[in-house]
N, C-alpha and C positions, 0 to 999 in steps of 0.2 A: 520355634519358628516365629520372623517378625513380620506383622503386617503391618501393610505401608497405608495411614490411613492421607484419604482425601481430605483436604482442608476448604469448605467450602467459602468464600469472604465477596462479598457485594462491595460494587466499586464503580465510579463515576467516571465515566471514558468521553474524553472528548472526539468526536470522528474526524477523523482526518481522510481516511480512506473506506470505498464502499465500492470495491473495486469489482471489474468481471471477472469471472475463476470458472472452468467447466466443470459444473453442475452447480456453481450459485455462486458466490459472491466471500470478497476475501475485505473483511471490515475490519480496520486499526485506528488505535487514537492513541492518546495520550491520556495519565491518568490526572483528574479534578480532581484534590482533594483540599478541603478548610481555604479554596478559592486560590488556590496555584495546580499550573500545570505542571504536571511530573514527567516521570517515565512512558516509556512506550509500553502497550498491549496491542497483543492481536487474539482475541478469542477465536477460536477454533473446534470445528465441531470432531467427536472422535472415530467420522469416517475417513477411509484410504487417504482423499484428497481433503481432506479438512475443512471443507467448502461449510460455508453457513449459507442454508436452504433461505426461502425464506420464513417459514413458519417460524426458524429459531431466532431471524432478526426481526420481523416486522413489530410497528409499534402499534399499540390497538389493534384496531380489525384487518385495515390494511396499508398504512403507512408504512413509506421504505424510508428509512433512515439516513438524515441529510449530514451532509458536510458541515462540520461548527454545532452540531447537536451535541449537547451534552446528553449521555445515557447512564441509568443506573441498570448494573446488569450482575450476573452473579456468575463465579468460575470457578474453578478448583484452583486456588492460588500457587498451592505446593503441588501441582503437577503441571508438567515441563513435557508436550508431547513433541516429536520428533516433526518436523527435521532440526538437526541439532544446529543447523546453520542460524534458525529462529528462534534467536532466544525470549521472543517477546512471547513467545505463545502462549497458552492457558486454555485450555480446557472448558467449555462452557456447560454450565450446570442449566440445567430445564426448567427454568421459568421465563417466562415474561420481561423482555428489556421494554422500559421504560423510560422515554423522556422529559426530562425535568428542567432544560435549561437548552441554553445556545449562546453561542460566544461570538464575537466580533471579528473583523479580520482583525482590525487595530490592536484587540486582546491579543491575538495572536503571535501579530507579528514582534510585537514588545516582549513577550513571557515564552515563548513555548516554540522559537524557531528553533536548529540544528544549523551548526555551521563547521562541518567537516570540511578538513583540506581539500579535500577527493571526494567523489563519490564511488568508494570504494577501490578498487584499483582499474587502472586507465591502458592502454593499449592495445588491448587484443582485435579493434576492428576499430576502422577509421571512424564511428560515432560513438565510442567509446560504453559501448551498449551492453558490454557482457562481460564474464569473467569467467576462465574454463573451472570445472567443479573442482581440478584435483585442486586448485589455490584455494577457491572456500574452504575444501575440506579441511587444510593446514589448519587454516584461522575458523574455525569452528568457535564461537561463544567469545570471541576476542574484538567482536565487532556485533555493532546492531545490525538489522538487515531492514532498516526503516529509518530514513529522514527526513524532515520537513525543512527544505532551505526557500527563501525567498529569491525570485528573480524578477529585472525590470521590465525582461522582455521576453516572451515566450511567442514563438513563431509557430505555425503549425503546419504541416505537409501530409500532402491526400496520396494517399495509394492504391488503387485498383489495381489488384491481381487479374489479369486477362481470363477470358474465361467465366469467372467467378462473379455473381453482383457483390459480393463483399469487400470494403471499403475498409483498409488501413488508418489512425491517426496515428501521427507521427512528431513531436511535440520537438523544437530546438532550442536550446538555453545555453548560455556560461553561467560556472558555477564556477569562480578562484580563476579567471581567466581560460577557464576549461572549455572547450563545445560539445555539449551530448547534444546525438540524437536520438529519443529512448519511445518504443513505443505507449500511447496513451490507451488505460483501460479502466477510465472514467468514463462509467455508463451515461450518465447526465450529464457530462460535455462533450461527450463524442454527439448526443443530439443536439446540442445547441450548434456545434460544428456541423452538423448536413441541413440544419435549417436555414441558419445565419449565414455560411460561407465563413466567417469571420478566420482573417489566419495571423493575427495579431492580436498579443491582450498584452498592456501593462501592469506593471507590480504585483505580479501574481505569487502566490504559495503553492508550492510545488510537494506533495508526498512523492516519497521516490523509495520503493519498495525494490528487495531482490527476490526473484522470484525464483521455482527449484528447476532445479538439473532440466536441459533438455539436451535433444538430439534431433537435431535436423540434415536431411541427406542433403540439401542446401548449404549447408555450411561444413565445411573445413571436409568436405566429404562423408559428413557422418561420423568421424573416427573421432572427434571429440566433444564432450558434454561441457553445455553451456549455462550457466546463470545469465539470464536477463535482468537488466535493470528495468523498473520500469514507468511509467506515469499514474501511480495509483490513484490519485486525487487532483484537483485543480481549483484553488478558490480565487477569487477574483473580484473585483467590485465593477468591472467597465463590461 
């Protein structure tokens, strides 16, 4: 009989994304290594929803971990947890993330953008906002589910659900002459958006994550399952 062992390897993540997820928080970046940005990560904790609490992200006692942080943090490198649409994921081993550095926009935008034709595939709803599962499912591991593209202009739109005091962002860009509108679930700019009002920001970095399968009786009647694209992060200088 062969065991499968755990490969445990410590790694320098840049954050790009420190997104909302229900019951905590969905963090990715890019890996720092000898002072170049790399590949994509998304550490992932190994319950149901994957969500990192915050006990497993915070830095010191109770710092939450910022956009352009550089983190040392430690995973199981050679395990690959599901869903298999994500291939960045990894596994986080129980120690202490730790910050050691922070990076520029300028660094950024020079070394470590993403510049896909698409983002991902385009028509299924007039903001080009989703992709039904069974097409992920085809392209399983054939695609990242995480990019960082620059745009000039990012617009934002408020939405209030009737009924409800909770308050929608709603983020609009071209990307290759393209128009999404994708929702934003950047916790630290969604508050600067109800403070500010502000619904315009130039030359901003966009993470733009896929998020998993849903079903909404709102859409398409329920009878099909959708991937969201969506606004994981937002960095900016204005």
């Amino acid at each position: 009989m062969f065991f499968f062992r755990r490969k445990v390897k410590r790694v320098h993540m840049v954050v790009f994304a420190n997104s909302r997820k229900p019951g905590g928080r969905c963090v990715a970046g890019k890996i720092y290594e000898n002072g170049e940005i790399k590949g994509w990560i998304r550490p992932v904790s190994a319950r149901q929803g994957q969500e990192i609490n915050f006990e497993e992200r915070k830095l010191g006692k109770n710092a939450e971990p910022s956009l352009l942080d550089v983190l040392d943090i430690s995973v199981f490198y050679n395990h690959e947890p599901g869903p298999g649409f994500q291939p960045e994921n990894r596994l986080i081993y129980r120690k202490p993330w730790r910050k050691v550095d922070s990076l520029s926009m300028d660094s950024v935008l020079r070394y470590a953008l993403d510049d896909p034709d698409t983002l991902w595939e385009n028509g299924y709803d007039g903001k080009n906002s989703r992709i039904p599962a069974a097409v992920v499912s085809k392209r399983k591991r054939q695609l990242p589910s995480l990019y960082l593209i620059h745009t000039k202009v990012l617009l934002v739109d408020e939405i209030k659900h009737s009924g409800s005091s909770n308050t929608r962002w709603y983020g609009v860009f071209w990307h290759h002459g393209v128009k999404y509108k994708l929702r934003i679930t950047d916790p630290v700019f969604e508050t600067r958006l109800a403070q500010s009002g502000q619904i315009k920001f130039n030359n901003v970095i966009l993470c733009i994550s896929l998020g998993e399968s849903h079903v909404s009786e709102h859409v398409d009647q329920g009878r099909t399952a959708y991937h969201y694209k969506l606004i994981a992060g937002v960095m900016h200088n204005d």
